[in-house]
C-alpha positions as CSV (number, residue, x, y, z in Angstrom):
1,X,-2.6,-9.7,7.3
2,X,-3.1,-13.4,7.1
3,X,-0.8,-16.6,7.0
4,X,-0.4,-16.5,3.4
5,X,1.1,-12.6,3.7
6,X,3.5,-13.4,7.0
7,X,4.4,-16.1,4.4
8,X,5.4,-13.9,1.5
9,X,7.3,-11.6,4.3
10,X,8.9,-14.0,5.8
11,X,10.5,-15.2,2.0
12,X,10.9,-11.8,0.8
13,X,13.0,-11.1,4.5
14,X,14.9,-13.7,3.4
15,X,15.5,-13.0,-0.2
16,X,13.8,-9.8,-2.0
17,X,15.2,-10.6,-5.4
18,X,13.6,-13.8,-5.5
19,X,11.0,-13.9,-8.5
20,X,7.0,-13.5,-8.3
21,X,7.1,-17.1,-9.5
22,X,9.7,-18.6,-7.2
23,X,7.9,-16.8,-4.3
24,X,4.7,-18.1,-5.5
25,X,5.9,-21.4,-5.7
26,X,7.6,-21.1,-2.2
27,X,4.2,-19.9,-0.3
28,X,1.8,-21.9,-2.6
29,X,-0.4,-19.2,-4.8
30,X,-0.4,-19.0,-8.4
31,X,1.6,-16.0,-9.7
32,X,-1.2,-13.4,-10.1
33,X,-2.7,-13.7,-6.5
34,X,1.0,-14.0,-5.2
35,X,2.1,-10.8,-7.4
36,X,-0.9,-8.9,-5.7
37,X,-0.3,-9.6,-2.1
38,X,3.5,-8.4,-2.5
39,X,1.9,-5.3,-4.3
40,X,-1.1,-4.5,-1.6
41,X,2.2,-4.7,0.9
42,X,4.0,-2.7,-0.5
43,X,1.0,-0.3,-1.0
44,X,0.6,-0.3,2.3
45,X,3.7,0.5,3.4
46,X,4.2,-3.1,5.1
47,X,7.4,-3.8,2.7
48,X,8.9,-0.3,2.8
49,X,11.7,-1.3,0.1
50,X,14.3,-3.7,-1.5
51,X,17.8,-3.0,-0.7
52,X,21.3,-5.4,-0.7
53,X,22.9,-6.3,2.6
54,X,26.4,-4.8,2.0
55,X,29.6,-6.1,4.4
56,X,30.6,-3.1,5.9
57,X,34.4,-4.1,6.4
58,X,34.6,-5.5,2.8
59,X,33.8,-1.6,1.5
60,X,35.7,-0.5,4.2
61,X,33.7,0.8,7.1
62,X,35.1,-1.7,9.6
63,X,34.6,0.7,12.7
64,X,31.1,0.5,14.3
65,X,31.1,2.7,17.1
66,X,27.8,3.1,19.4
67,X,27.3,6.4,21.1
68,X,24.9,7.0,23.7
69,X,23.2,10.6,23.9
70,X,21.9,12.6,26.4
71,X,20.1,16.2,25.6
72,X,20.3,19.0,27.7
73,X,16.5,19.0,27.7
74,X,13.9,16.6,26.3
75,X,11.4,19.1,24.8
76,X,9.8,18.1,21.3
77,X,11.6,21.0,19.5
78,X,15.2,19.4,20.9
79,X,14.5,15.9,20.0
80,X,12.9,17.0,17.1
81,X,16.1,18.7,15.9
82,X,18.5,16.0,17.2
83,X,16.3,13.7,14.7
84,X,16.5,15.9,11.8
85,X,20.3,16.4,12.0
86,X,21.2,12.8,12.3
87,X,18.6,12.1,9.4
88,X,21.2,14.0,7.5
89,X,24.6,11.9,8.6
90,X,25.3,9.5,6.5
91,X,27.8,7.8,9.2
92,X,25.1,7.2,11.5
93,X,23.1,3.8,10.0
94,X,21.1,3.1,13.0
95,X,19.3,5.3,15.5
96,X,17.0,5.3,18.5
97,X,15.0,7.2,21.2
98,X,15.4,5.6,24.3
99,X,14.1,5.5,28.0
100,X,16.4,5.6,30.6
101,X,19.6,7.7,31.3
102,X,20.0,8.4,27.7
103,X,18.2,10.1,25.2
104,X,19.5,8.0,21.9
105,X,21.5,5.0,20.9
106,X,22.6,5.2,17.6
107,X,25.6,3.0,15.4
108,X,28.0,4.8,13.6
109,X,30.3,3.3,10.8
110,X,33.9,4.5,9.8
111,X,36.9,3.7,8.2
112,X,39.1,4.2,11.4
113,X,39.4,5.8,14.5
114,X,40.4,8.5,12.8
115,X,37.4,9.2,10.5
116,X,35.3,8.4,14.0
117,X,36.9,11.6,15.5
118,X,36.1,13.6,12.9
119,X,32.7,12.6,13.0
120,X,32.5,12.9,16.9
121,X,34.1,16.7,16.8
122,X,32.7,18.0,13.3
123,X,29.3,17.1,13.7
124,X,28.0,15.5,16.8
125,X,29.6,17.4,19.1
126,X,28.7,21.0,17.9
127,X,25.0,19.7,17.8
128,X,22.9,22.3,19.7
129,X,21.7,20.9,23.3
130,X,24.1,17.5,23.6
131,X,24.5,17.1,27.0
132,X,27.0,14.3,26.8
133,X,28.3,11.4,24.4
134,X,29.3,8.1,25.4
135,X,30.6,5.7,22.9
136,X,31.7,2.3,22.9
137,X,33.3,0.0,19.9
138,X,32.2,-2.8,18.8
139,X,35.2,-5.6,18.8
140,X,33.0,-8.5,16.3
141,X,29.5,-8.9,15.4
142,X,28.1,-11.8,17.0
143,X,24.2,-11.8,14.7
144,X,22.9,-9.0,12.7
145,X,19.6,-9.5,11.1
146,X,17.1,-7.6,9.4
147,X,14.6,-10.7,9.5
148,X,11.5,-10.1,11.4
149,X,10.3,-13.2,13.2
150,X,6.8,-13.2,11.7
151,X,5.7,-16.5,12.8
């Protein structure tokens, strides 16, 4: 990846339904060239997709809750399961392996406390080798970003 590439990430970060020939214009390469650097990244799985940034209060998901996991036991077949049954919750938008005293950090979203309880009791909670749950609420979000500082 050179210059010219961070370049065409570091526009497309910023707006991906920006045209080939307002991008091309933005990192200085005719259309062509710029249209085949966006496709070789994509290709190669550097751009993995185009999506919108949606406000999550404004379609009303205001909660964001954060649990902290710990397993019972950290064998491959445990975390492997964990992973492939949060894959499939739609609540949970973000979610990580961790070192330290817990297993995973992941970010929930819900309409209310309510809807969070339901989540916690119906699903997480009846997962096969949890161990424990803490969660915390989030009371504002101070920066969220999906821009990668490429420089």
């Amino acid at each position: 990846m050179d210059p010219i590439d961070k370049k065409i990430l570091q526009a497309l970060q910023i707006d991906g339904k920006m045209t080939v020939a307002d991008l091309a214009d933005r990192v200085g390469l005719s259309q062509s060239p710029c249209a085949r650097r966006t496709r070789n990244l994509e290709r190669d799985g550097i751009i993995k997709g185009y999506t919108a940034v949606v406000d999550q209060t404004k379609v009303g998901l205001p909660i964001s809750a954060f649990a902290s996991i710990k397993l019972e036991r950290q064998r491959e077949e445990d975390l492997d399961r964990f992973a492939e049954a949060v894959a499939r919750w739609p609540e949970v938008v973000d979610c990580y392996l961790m070192t330290g005293q817990r297993d995973y950090l992941m970010r929930i979203v819900a309409r209310d406390l309510e809807a969070y309880e339901h989540f916690l009791k119906q699903k997480l909670s009846r997962l096969d080798g949890v161990a424990s749950i803490e969660t915390s609420f989030s009371l504002g979000q101070v920066k969220r970003s999906e821009v990668l500082p490429l420089e």
